[in-house]
Residue, then its C-alpha position, 0 to 999 in steps of 0.5 A: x467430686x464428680x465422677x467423669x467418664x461412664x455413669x457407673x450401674x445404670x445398665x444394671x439398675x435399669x436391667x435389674x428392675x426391668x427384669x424386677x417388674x416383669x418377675x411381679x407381673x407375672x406374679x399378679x397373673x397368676x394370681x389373678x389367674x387362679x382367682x378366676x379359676x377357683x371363682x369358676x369352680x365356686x359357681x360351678x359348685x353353686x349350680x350344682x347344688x341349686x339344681x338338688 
């Protein structure tokens, strides 16, 4: 049978995974953040060694 009343956990679940995807956005940023970066290091090294 069907449950009457409140729906049970769906302030939680929606909650949970809010916060679940913010957790794996920021993960990506950083990632990608640190691509950028060593992309910019690797070229910077090229550079440098295309001016020898």
């Amino acid at each position: 049978m069907a449950k009457t009343g409140r729906e049970k956990n769906t302030k939680n679940k929606a909650k949970h995974s809010k916060l679940m995807d913010r957790k794996q956005n920021k993960k990506k940023a950083e990632e990608a953040a640190r691509k950028a970066r060593l992309k910019a290091i690797i070229q910077k090294v090229n550079a440098q060694k295309e001016t020898e």
